[in-house]
C-alpha positions in Angstrom: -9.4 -11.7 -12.6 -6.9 -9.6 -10.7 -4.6 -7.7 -13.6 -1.6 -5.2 -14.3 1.1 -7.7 -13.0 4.6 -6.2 -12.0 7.2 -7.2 -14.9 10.7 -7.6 -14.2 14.0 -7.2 -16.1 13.0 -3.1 -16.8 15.9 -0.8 -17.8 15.9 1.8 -15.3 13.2 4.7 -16.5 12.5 8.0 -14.1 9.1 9.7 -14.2 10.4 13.1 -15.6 7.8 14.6 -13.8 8.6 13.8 -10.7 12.4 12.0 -11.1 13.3 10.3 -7.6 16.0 12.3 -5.6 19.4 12.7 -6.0 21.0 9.5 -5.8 18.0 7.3 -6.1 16.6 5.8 -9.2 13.3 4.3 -10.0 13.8 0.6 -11.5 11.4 -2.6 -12.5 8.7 -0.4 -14.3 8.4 1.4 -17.2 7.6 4.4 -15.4 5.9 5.7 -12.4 2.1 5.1 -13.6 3.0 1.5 -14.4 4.5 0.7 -10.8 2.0 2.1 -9.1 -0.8 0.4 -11.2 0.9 -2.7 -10.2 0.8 -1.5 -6.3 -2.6 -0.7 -6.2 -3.6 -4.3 -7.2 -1.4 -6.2 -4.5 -2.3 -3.6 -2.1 -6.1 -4.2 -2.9 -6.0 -8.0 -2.0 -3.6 -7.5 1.2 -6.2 -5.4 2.8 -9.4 -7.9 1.8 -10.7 -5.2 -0.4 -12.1 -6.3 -4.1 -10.6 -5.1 -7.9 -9.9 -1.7 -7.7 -12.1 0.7 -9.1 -11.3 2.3 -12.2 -11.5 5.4 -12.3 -11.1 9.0 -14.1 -8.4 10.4 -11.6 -7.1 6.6 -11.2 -8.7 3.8 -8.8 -10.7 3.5 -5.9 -10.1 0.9 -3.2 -12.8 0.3 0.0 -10.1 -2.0 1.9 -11.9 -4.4 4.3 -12.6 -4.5 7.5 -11.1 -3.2 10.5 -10.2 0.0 8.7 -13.1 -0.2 5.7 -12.3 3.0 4.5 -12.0 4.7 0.9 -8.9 5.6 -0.9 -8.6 7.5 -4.1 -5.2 6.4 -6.0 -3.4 8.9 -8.4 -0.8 7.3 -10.5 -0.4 10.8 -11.9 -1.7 13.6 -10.4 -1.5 17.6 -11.4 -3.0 20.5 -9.2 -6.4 20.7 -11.5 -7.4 17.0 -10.6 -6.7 17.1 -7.2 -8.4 20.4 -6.9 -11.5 18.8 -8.6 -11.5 15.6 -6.7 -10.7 17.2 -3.0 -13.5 20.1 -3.8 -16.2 17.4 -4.5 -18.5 16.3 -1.6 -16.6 13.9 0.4 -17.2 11.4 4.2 -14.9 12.4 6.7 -11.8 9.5 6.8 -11.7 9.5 2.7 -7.9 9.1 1.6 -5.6 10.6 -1.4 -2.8 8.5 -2.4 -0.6 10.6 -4.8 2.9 9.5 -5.9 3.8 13.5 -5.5 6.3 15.2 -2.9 4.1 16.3 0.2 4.4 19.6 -0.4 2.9 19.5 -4.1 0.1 17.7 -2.8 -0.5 20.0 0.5 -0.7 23.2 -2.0 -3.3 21.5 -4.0 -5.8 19.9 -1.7 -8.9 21.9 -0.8 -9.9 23.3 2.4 -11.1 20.5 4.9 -8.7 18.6 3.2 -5.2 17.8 5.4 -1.6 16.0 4.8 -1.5 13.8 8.5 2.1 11.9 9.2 5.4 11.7 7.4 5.8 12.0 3.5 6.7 8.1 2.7 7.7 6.6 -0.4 7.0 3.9 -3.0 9.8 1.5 -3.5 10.7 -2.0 -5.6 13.0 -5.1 -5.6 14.0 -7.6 -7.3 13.0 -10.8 -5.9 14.8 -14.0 -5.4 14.4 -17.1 -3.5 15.6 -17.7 -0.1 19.4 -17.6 1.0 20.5 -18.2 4.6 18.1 -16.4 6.8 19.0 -14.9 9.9 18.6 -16.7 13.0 16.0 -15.4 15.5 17.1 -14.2 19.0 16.4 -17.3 21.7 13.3 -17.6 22.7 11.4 -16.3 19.6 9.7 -18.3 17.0 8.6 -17.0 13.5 5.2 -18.7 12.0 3.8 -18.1 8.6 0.4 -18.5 7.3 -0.7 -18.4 3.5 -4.6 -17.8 2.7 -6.6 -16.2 -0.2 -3.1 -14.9 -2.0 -1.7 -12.9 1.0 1.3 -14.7 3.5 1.3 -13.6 7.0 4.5 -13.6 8.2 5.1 -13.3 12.7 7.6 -13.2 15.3 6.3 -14.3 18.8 8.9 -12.9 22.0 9.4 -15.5 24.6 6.5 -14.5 26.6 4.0 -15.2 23.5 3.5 -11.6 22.2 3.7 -10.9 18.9 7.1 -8.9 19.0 7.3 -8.4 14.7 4.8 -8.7 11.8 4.5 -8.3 8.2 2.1 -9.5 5.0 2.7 -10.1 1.5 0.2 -10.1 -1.3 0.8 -11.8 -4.5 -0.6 -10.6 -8.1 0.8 -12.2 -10.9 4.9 -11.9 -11.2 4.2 -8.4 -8.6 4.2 -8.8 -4.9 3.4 -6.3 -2.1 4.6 -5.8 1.4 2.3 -4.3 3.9 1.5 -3.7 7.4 5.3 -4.5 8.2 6.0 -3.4 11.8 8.3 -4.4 15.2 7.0 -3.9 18.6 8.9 -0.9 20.8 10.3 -3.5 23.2 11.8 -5.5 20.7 13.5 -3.3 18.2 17.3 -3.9 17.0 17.0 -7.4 17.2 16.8 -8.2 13.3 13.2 -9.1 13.5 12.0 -6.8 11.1 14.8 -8.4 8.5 13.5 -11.9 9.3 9.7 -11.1 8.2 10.9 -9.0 5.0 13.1 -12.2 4.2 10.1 -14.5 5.1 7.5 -12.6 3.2 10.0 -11.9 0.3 11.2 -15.2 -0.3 8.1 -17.0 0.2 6.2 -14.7 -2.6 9.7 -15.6 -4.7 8.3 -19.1 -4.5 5.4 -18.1 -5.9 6.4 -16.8 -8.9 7.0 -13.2 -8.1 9.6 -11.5 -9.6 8.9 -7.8 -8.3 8.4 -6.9 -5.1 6.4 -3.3 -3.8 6.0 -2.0 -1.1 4.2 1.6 0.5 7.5 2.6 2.8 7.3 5.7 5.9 10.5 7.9 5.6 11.8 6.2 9.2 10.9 2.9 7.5 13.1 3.6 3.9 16.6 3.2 5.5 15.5 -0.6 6.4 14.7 -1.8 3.1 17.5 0.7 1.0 19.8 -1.4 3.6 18.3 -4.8 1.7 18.5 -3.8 -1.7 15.3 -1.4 -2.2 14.9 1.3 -4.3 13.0 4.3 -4.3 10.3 4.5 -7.2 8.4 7.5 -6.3 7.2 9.7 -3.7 4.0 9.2 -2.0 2.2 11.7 -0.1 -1.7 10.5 1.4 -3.7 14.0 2.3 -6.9 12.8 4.2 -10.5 14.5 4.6 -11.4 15.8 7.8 -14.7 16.4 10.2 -16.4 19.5 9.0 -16.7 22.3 11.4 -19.6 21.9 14.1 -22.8 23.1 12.3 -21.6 22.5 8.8 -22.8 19.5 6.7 -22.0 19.6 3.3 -22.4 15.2 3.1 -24.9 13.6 5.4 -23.8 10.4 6.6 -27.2 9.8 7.0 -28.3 9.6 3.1 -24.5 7.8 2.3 -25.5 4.3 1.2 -24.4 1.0 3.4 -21.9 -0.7 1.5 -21.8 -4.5 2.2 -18.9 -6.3 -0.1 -20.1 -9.4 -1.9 -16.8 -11.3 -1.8 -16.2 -14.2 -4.2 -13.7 -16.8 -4.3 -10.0 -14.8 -5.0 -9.2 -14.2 -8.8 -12.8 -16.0 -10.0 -13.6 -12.0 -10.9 -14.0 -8.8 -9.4 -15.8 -8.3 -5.8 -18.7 -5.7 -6.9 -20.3 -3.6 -3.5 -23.5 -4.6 -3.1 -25.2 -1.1 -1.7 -28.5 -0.8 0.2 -30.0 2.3 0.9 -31.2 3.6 4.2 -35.5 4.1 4.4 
């Protein structure tokens, strides 16, 4: 059984650690191990991976296919467990999530370890059922889909393309956004604001009360415009081809992981691993 729901109606706490920046404050949660507990859960079941893996830095999550690829979760992270976990034997592709500023997190990673993209941010909401939605530009149509706990939310342009998108995962009273994203061509048209309202109220329905959601900095002003608020800082540092000739990890002896996927909440989805001859 998925666990760690999001709980609402928290007096505002900052992670004294790492306290958001000025002007910003982190709400919902206790603290910042707490929200991000709840994060990894949701974010687990929007990307068709199983229960995240406890573990001693955190969790492990193998999100599903396309991406299928492994990311190690810090919900508090300090330069001696990063160094530990980024200097042990690792695939090319492997992700860090750590809810520290980029920079903290690019002085303690490991050689052959990098910091690709944008610094981004972990945010919250309140949630609350639907008001008066925006309408949609003529011509474009929103559809919805709702299967195995995660609502699919898209705009189609006139032509048929899909011109916005966005997904929702619920987990208990917590909810969490992903993949949100509008098409070049059809930017400043409020579609983006039409799936987030979509998605949000639609988990609201469902008996969130919390929403989450893994925001880019170019991405932060859109949701801060709707009421969003900035929990944490997230930086993701990545591990990267060795140098030709060198072969600390052969992909060769890595095991096949094939997920055994039950039916959603009946437990936890264990890999089922089979080792090359």
């Amino acid at each position: 059984m998925r666990s760690t729901p999001g709980r609402a109606a928290r007096a505002p706490h900052t992670d004294d650690n790492h306290p958001p920046l000025p002007g910003e404050r982190a709400v919902h949660f206790i603290d910042t191990t707490e929200a991000v507990r709840a994060w990894v859960h949701g974010w687990a079941l929007s990307r068709g991976a199983g229960e995240p893996r406890s573990t001693p830095w955190g969790f492990t999550v193998i999100t599903g296919p396309p991406a299928n690829s492994t990311n190690h979760v810090m919900p508090t992270s300090d330069e001696t467990t990063v160094r530990e976990l980024t200097g042990r034997p690792a695939l090319p592709g492997v992700w860090l999530k750590a809810f520290v500023p980029a920079d903290s997190l690019a002085s303690w990673i490991t050689p052959g370890w990098s910091i690709p993209g944008a610094p981004g941010f972990l945010m919250s909401t309140t949630l609350e059922s639907a008001g008066a939605r925006a309408p949609l530009p003529d011509g474009y149509r929103l559809h919805t889909r709702t299967g195995a706990g995660v609502t699919h939310a898209r705009v189609h342009a006139p032509d048929g393309t899909t011109a916005a998108r966005g997904q929702i995962a619920v987990d208990g009273t917590t909810a969490v956004v992903d993949k949100v994203e509008t098409h070049a061509a059809h930017r400043r048209l409020g579609l983006g604001r039409v799936v987030m309202a979509t998605l949000t109220a639609t988990a609201a329905e469902r008996g969130a009360a919390v929403g989450l959601l893994a925001s880019s900095a170019e991405g932060r002003a859109l949701y801060e415009a709707t009421g969003w608020l900035v929990a944490a800082p997230l930086a993701n540092a990545r591990r990267e081809p060795d140098p030709v000739g060198r072969h600390p990890v052969s992909t060769a002896a890595a095991p096949t992981v094939h997920r055994q996927r039950g039916p959603r909440g009946a437990g936890t989805d264990e890999p089922v691993r089979t080792l090359r001859a």
